[in-house]
PyMOL commands that place a pseudoatom at each C-alpha (Angstrom):
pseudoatom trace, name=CA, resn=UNK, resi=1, chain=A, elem=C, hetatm=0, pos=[1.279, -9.640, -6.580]
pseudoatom trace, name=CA, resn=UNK, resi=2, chain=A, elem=C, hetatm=0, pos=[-1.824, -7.380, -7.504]
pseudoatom trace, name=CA, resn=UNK, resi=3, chain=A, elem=C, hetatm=0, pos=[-2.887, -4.737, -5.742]
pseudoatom trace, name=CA, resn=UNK, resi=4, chain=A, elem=C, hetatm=0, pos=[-5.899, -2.081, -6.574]
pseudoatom trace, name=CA, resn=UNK, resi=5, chain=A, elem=C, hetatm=0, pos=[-5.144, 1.598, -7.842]
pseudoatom trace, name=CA, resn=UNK, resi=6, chain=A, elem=C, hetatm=0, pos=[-7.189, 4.508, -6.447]
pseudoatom trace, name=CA, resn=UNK, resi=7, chain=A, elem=C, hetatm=0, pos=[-9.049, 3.792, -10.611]
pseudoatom trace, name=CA, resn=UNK, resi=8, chain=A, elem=C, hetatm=0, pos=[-10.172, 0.900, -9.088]
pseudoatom trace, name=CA, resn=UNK, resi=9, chain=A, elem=C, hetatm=0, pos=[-8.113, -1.224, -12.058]
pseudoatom trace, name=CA, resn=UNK, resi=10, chain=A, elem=C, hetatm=0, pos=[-5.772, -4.216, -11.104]
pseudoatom trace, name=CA, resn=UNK, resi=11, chain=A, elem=C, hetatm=0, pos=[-1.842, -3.815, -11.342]
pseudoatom trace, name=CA, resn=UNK, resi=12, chain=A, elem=C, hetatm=0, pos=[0.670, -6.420, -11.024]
pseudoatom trace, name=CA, resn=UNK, resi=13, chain=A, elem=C, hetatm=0, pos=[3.557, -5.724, -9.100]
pseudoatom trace, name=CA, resn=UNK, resi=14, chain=A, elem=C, hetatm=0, pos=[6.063, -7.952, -9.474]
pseudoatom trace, name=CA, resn=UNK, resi=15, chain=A, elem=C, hetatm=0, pos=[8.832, -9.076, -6.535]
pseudoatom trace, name=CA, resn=UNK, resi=16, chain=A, elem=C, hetatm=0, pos=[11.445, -6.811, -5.641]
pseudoatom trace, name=CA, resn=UNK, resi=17, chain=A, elem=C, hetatm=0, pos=[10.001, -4.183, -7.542]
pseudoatom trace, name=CA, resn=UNK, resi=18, chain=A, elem=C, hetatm=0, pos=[11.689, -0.522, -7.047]
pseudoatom trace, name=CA, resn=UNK, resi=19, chain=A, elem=C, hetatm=0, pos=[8.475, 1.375, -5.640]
pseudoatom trace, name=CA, resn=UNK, resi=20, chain=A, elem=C, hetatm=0, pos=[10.963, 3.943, -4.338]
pseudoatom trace, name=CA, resn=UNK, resi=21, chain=A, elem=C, hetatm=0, pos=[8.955, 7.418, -4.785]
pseudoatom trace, name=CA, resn=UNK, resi=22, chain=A, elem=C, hetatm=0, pos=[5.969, 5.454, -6.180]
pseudoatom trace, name=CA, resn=UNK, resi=23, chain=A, elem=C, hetatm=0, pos=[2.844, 7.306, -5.299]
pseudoatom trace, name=CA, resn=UNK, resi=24, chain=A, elem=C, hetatm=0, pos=[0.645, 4.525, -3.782]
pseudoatom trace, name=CA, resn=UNK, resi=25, chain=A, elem=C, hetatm=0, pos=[-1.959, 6.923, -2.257]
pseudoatom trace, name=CA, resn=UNK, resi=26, chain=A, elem=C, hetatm=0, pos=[-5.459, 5.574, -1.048]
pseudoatom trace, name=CA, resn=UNK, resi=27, chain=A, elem=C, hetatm=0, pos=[-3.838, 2.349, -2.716]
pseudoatom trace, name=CA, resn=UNK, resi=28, chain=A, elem=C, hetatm=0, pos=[-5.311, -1.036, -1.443]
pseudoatom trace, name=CA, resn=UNK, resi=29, chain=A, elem=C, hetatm=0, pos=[-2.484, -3.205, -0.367]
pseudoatom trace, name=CA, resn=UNK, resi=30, chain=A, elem=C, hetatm=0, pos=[-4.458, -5.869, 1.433]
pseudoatom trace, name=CA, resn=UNK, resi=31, chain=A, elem=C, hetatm=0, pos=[-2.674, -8.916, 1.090]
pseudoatom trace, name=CA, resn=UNK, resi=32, chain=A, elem=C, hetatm=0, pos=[0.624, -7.839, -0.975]
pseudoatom trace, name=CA, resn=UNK, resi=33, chain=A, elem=C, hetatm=0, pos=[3.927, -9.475, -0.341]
pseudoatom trace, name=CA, resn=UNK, resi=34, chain=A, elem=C, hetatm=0, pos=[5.889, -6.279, -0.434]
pseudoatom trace, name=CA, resn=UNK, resi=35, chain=A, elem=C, hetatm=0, pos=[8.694, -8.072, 1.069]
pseudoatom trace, name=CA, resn=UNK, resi=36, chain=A, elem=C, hetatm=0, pos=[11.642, -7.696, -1.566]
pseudoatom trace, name=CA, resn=UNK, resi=37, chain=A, elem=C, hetatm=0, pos=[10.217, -4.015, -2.859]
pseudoatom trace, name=CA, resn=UNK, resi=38, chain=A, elem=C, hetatm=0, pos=[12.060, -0.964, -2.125]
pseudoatom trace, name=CA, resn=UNK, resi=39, chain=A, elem=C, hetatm=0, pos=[9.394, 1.247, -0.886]
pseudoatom trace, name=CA, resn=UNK, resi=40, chain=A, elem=C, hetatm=0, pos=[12.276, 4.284, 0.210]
pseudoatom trace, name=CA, resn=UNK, resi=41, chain=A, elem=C, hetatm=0, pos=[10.209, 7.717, 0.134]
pseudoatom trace, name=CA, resn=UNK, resi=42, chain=A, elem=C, hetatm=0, pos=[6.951, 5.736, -1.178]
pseudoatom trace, name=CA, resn=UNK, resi=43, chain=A, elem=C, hetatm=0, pos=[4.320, 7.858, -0.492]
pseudoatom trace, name=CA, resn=UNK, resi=44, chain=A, elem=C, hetatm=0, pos=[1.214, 5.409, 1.525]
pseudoatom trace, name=CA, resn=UNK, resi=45, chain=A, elem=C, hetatm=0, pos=[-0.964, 8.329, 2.530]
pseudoatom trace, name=CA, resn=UNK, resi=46, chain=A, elem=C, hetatm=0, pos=[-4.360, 6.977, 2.914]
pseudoatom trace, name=CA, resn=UNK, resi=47, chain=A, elem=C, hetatm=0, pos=[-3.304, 3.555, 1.669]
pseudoatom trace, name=CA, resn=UNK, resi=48, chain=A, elem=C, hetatm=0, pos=[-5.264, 0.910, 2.976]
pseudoatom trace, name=CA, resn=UNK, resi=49, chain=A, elem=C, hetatm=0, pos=[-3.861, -2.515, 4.217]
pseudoatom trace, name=CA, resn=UNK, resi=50, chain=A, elem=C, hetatm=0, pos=[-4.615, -5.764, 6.548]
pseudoatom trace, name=CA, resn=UNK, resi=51, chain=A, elem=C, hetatm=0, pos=[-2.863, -8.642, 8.596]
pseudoatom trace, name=CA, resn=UNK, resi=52, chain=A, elem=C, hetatm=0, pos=[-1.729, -10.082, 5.596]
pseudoatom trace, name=CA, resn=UNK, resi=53, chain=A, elem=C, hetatm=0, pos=[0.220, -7.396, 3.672]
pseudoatom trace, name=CA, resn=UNK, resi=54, chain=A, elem=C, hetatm=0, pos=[3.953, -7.960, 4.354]
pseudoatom trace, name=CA, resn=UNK, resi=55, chain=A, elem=C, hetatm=0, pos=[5.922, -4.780, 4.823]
pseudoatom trace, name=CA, resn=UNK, resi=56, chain=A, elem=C, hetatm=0, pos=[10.059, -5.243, 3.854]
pseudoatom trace, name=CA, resn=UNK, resi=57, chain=A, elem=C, hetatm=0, pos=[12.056, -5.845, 7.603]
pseudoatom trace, name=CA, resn=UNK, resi=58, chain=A, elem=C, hetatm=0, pos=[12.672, -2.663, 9.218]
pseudoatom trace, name=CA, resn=UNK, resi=59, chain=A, elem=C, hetatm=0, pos=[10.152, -0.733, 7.176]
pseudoatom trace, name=CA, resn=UNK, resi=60, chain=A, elem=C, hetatm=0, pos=[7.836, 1.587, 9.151]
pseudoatom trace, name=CA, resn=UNK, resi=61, chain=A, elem=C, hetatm=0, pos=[4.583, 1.693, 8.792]
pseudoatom trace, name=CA, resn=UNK, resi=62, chain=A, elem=C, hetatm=0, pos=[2.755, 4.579, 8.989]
pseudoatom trace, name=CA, resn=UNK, resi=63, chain=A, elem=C, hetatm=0, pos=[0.089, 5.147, 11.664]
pseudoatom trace, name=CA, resn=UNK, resi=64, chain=A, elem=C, hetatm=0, pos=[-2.610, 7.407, 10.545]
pseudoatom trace, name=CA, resn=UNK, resi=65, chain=A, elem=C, hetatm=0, pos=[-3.582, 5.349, 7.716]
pseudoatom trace, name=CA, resn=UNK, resi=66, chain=A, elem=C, hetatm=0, pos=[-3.549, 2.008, 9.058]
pseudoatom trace, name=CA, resn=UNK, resi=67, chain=A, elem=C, hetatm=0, pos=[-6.305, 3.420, 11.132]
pseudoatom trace, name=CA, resn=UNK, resi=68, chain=A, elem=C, hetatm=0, pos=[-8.590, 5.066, 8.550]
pseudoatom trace, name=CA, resn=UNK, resi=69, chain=A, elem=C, hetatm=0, pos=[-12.253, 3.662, 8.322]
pseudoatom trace, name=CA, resn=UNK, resi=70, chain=A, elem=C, hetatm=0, pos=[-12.161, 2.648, 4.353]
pseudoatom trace, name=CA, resn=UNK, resi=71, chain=A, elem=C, hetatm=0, pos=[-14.922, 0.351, 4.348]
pseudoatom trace, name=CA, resn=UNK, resi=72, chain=A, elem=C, hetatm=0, pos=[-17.795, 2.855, 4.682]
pseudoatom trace, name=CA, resn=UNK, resi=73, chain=A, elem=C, hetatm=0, pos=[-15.980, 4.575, 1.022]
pseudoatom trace, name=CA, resn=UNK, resi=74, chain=A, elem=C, hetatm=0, pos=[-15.234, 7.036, 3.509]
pseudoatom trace, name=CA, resn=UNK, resi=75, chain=A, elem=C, hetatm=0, pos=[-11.972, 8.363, 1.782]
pseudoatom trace, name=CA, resn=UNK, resi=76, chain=A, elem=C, hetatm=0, pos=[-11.493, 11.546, 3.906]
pseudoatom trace, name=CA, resn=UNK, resi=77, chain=A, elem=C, hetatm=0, pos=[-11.622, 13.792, 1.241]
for i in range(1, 77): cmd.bond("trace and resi %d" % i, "trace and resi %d" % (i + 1))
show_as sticks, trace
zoom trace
């Protein structure tokens, strides 16, 4: 799956990848099949998603950023 880093370069994650501690801040996870990652203690502040990400069962989302205006460029900073 690719997703887009906060450089605004292209990374490949691949499936059941450990993200566990991975700092995904402001990342743009529209559309990834995070299904089979570990994302335990990821940090998703600011990240930006859509209907069509897939979050592993039982994983909570967080609120606040699922709610963020991002496409104004509007990063809150």
């Amino acid at each position: 799956m690719k997703v887009t880093g906060t450089d605004g370069k292209e990374y490949t994650i691949e499936p059941r990848a450990n993200l566990s501690q991975a700092n995904l801040v402001y990342a743009d996870l529209s559309g990834a099949d995070l299904r089979d990652a570990n994302l335990e203690w990821a940090n998703l502040s600011g990240a930006v998603w859509n209907d069509e990400t897939v979050f592993p069962e039982g994983f909570e989302i967080p609120e606040m950023s699922r709610d963020l205006d991002w496409q104004d460029g509007d990063f809150g900073l």
